[in-house]
C-alpha positions as a printed Julia matrix, in Angstrom:
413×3 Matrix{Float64}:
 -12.76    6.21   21.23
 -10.16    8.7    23.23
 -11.48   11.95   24.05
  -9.81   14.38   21.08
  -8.65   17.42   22.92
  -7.74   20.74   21.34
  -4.18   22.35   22.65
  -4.34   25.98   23.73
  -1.29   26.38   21.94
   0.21   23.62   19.96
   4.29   23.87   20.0
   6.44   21.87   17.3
   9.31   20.45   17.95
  10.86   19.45   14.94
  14.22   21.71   13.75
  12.8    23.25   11.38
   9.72   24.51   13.68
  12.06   25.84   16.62
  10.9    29.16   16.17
   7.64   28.81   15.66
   6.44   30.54   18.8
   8.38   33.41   17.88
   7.2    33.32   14.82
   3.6    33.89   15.89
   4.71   36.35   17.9
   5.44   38.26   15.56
   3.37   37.55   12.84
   0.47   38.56   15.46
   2.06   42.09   15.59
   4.45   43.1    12.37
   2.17   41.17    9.59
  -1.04   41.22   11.31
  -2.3    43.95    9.11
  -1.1    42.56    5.95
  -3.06   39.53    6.68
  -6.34   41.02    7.34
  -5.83   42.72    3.85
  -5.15   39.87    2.19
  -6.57   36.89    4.02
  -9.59   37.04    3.17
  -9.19   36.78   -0.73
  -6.49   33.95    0.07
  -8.94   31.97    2.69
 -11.99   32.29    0.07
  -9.86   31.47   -2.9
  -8.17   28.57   -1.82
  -9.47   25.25   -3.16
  -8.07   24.34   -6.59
 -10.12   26.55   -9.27
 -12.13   23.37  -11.03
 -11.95   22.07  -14.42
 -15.07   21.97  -16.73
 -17.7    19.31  -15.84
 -17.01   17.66  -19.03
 -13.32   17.69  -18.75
 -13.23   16.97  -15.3
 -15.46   13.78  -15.62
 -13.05   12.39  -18.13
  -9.76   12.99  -16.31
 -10.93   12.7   -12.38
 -12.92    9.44  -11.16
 -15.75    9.8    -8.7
 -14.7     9.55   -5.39
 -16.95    9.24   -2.12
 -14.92    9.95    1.19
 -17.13    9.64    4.57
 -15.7    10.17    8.01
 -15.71    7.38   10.7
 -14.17    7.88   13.21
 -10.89    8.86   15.2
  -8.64    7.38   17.57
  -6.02    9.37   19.75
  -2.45    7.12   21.26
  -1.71    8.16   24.25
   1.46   10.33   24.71
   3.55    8.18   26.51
   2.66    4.69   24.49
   5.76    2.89   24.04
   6.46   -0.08   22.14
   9.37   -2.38   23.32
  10.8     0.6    24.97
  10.47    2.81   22.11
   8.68    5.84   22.36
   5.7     5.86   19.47
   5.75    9.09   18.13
   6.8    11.11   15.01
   4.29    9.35   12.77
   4.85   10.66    9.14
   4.26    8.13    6.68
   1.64    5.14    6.34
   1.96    2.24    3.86
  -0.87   -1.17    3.93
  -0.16   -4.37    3.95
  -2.82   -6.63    1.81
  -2.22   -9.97    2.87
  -1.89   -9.86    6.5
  -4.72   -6.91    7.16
  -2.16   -4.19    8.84
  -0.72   -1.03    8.39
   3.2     0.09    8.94
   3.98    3.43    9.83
   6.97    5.6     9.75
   8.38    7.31   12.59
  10.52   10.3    11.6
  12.51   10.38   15.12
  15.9    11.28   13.92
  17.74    8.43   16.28
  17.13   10.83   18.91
  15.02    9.37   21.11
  15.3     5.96   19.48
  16.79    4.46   16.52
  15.3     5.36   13.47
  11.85    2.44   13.29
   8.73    2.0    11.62
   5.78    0.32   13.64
   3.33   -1.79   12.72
  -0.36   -1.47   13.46
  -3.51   -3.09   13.43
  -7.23   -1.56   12.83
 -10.28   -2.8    15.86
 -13.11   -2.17   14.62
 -16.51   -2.3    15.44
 -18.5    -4.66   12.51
 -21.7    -5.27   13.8
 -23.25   -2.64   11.75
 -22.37   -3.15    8.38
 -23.88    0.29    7.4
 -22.07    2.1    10.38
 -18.71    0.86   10.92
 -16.77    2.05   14.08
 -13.29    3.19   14.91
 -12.32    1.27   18.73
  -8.61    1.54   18.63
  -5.59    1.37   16.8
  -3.43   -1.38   18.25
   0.79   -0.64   17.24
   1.83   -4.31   17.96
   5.53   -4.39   16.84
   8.63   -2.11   15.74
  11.52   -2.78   13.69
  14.32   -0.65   13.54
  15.95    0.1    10.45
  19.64   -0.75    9.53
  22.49    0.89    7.43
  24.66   -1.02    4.72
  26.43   -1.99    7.5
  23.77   -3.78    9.09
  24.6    -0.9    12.12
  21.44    0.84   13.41
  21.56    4.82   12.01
  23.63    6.99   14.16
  21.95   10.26   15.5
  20.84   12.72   13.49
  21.55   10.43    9.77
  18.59   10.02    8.31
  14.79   12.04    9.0
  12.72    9.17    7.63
   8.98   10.63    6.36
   7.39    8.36    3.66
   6.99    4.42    3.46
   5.54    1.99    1.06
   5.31   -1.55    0.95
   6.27   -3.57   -1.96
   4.71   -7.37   -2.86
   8.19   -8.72   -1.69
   8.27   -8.2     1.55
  10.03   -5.1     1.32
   9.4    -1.45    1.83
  11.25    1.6     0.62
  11.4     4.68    2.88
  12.32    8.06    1.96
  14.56   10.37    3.97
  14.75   14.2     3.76
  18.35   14.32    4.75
  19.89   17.17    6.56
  21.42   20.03    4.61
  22.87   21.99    6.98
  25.05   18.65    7.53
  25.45   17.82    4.13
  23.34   14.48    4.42
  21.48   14.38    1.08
  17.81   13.1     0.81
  17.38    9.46   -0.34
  14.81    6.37   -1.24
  15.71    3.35    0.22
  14.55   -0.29    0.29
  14.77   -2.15    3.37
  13.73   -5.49    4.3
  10.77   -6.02    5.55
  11.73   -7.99    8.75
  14.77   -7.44    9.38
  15.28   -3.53    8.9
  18.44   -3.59    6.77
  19.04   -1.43    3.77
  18.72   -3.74    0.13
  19.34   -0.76   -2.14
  19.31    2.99   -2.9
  17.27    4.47   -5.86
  19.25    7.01   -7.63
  18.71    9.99   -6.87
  18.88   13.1    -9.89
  21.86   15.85   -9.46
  19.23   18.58   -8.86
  17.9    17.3    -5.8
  21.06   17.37   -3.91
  21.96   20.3    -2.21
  25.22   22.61   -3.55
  27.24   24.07   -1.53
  26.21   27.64   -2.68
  22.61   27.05   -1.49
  21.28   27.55   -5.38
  20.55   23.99   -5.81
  18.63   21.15   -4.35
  15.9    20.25   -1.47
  14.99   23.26    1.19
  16.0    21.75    4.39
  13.12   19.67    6.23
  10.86   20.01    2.63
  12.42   16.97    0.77
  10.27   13.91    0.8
   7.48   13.31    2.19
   5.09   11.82    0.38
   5.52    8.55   -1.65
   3.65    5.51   -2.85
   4.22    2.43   -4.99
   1.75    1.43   -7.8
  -1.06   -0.64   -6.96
   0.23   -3.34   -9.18
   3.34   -4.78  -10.4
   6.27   -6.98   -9.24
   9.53   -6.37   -8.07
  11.89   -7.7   -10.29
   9.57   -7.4   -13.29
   7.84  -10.67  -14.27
   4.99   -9.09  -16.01
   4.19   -5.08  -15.09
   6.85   -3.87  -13.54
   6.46   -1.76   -9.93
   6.16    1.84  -10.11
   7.16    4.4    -7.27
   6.34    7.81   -6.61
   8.31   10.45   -4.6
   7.06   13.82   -4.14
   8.87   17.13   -2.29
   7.02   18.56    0.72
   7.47   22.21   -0.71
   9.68   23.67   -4.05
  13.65   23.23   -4.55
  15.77   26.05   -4.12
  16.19   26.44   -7.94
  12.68   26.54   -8.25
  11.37   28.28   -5.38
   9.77   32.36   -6.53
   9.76   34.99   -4.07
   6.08   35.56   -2.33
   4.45   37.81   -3.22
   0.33   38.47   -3.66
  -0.88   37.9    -7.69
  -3.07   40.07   -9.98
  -5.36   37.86   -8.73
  -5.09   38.81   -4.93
  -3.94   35.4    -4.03
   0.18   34.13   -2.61
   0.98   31.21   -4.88
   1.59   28.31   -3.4
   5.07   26.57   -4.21
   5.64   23.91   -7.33
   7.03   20.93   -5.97
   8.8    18.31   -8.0
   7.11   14.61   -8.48
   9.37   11.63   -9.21
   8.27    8.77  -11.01
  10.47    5.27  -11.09
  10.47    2.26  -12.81
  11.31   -0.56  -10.27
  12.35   -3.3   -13.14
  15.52   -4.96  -12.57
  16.96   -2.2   -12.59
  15.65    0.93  -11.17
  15.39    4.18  -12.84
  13.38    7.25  -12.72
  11.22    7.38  -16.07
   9.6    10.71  -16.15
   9.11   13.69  -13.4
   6.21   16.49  -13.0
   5.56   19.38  -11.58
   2.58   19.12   -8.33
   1.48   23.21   -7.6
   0.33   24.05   -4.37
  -2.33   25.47   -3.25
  -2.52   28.61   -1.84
  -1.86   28.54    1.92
  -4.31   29.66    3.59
  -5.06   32.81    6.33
  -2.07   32.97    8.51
  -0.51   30.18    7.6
   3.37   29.68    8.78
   4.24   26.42    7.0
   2.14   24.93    4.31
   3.22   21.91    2.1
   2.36   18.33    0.23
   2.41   15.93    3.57
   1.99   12.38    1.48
   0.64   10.83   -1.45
  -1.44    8.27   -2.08
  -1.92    5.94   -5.02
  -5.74    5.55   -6.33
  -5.29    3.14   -9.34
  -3.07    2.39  -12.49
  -4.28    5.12  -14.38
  -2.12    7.71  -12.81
  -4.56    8.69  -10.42
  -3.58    9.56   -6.73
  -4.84   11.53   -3.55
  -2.46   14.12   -1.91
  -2.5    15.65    1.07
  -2.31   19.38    1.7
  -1.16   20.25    5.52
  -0.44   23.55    6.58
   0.05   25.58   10.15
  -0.16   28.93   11.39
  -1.81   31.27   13.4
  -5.13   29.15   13.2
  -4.01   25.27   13.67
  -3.42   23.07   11.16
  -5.48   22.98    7.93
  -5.74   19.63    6.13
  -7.45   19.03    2.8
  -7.56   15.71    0.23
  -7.12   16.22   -3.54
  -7.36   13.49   -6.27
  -5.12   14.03   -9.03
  -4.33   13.3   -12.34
  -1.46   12.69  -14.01
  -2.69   12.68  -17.61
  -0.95   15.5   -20.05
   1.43   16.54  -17.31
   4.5    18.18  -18.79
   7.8    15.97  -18.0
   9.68   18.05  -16.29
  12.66   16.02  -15.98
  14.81   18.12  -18.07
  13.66   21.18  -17.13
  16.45   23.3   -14.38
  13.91   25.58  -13.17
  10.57   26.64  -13.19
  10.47   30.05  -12.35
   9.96   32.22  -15.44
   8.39   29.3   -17.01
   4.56   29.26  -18.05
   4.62   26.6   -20.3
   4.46   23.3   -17.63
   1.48   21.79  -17.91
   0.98   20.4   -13.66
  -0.4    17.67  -12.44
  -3.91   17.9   -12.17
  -5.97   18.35   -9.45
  -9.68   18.64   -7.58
 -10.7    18.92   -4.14
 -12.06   15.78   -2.66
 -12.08   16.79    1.11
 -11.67   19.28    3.23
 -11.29   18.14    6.91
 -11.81   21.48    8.33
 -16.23   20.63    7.7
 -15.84   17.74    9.84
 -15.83   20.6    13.13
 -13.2    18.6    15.4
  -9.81   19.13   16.36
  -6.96   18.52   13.57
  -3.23   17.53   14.36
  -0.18   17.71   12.5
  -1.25   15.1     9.37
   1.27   13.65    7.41
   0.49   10.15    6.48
  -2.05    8.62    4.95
  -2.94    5.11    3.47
  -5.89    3.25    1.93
  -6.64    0.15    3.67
  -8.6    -3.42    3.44
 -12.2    -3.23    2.35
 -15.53   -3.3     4.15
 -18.62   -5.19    3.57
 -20.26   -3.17    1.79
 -17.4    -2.29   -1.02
 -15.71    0.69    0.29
 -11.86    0.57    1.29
 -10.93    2.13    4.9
  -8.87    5.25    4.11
  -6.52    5.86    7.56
  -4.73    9.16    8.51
  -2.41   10.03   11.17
  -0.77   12.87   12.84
   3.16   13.45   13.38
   2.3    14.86   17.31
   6.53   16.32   16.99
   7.27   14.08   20.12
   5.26   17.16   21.97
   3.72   17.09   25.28
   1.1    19.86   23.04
  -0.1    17.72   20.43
  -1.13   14.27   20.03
  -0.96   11.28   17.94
  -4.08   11.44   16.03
  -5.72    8.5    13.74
  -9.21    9.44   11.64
 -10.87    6.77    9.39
 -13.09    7.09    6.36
 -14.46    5.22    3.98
 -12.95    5.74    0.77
 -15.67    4.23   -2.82
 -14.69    4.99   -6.29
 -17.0     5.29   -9.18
């Protein structure tokens, strides 16, 4: 396993976090104050407040997530002369035992690719599996209507999922500030070109007088297709599930600390589509964020991750600032979630029932180094009935962080 270092100062790259060092800058010195006032009632009170035992052991399942192992690329691992990098978005494959994972390098340094990977591990102790290395043993690069590779700067490609033919859809935040608007797109599996664009509702595309529409670099990130289900429908038909890194303009409040002494986190928007012969978006919900936490500079939903039919998932809560990056698992429920489909904003509005949620993990008690996690996928099962459950870091093509893989065992029930 490669030696997991921690960066003095981990620098991000990506547009969006340009100014981060300035940021901490001055966070250290104008809101440093404000912070120790209020970070500690933030930092205690940030896990999701729980449900009843009763209620909760009707709505959530029982989940049992134990850490492996990790495994760290190194920096300059290229794969036929592509720089591997950017990793934001993890999907499984079932039938051939690998993983495909998206890179969200904006055609700058490449064309816009996923990679796929394959899991060695260590066996020989059923009870104790091991983590040797994650092997990234092809690319494909991805292809406009055109068949064209994506010019520069196009598409900022985050989430994947595989479908059951041989097919994946990727989701792209867009740009705003060049009027490219985010999107959900299926691609062939092999050869990279586009098959089809989901539609995509009115109030996710940005307006001209900044009102309306995705935050730029907050769009999608997270997304996963039903465990089940075919593609056309023969049978159940597929569902997907798109989910907004942070809140749309329309529905994003101003910060500011609650009776409660705690900053709300955002409410981010959660798509739901039917993938019949026809694909259309069936309901929508509203996912709330936690708080973020002490210091904390940028703090969103990184990916999601289906569990089951039942509307179960896991999400994953990322956030950065002063401290590092803080990284925590929820499972959630989707049962008596308000549609929100029809509703233009929800600020002002107390009467959305959200998605629920409970804390399943919290990396920050496994006392090692974290990285920049945005992707996550559950994988093939182990001997003794648990399913791997893999992770991995977007490093921001930065010489100051890393590409980062942990493994868990994931059990239900």
């Amino acid at each position: 396993m490669a030696k997991i270092f921690k960066p003095v100062s981990p620098s991000v790259d990506r547009r969006s976090r340009q100014k981060v060092g300035s940021w901490i800058l001055a966070g250290t010195v104008s809101c440093g104050v404000l912070l120790c006032l209020l970070g500690i009632a933030v930092f205690l009170s940030s896990c999701s407040a729980e449900l009843p035992s009763e209620a909760s052991n009707r709505i959530f399942n029982k989940l049992a997530i134990e850490y492996v192992g990790a495994y760290q690329l190194p920096s300059d691992f290229k794969v036929k002369d592509t720089l591997v990098g950017g990793l934001s978005g993890l999907t499984y494959d079932r039938k051939l035992d690998q993983f495909y994972a998206i890179s969200d390098d904006r055609s700058d340094r490449s064309p816009a690719r996923f990679y796929t990977l394959k899991l060695d591990l260590d066996r020989q102790n059923p009870a104790q599996v091991k983590l040797n290395k994650v092997n990234i043993t092809d690319v494909t690069l991805l292809k406009n209507e055109r068949g064209e590779l994506y010019p520069q700067g196009e598409t900022d490609t985050e989430g994947i999922a595989l479908t059951p033919q041989s097919s994946v859809f990727i989701a792209s935040e867009g740009d705003r500030n060049k009027d490219i608007p985010p999107s959900i797109d299926e691609f062939d599996l092999k050869t990279g070109k586009v098959k089809q664009a989901l539609p995509m509702p009115a109030r996710y595309l940005p307006d001209t007088e900044g009102k309306r529409g995705v935050q730029n670099n907050l769009a999608f990130e997270g997304m996963t297709l039903s465990p089940t289900g075919t593609l056309p429908a023969s049978g159940e038909a597929l569902r997907l599930f798109a989910a907004t890194e942070s809140a749309l303009r329309q529905d994003k409040e101003v910060t500011k600390v609650g009776k409660d002494g705690k900053i709300p986190g955002a409410k981010n928007r959660w798509l739901h589509y039917l993938l019949s012969e026809r694909a259309e978006i069936i309901s929508e919900h509203l996912y709330q964020l936690e708080p973020p936490p002490l210091g904390a500079i940028e703090h969103g939903l990184s990916e999601i991750q289906s569990i089951d039919t039942s509307g179960h998932f896991l999400t994953l809560e990322r956030s950065f600032g002063l401290f590092g990056f803080r990284v925590k698992l929820f499972q959630t429920s989707m049962a008596g979630a308000t549609d929100t489909s029809k509703i233009a904003s929800f600020i002002g509005n107390t009467t959305i029932q959200p998605i629920k949620k409970q804390l399943a993990f919290d990396l920050q008690q496994l006392d090692i180094y974290i990285d920049n996690l945005e992707g996550m996928a559950l994988g093939g099962r182990l001997v003794d009935g648990s399913k791997t459950l893999l992770l991995v870091s977007d490093n921001n093509f930065s010489s100051r962080q890393v590409t980062q893989f942990l493994l868990f065992k994931f059990r239900e029930g």
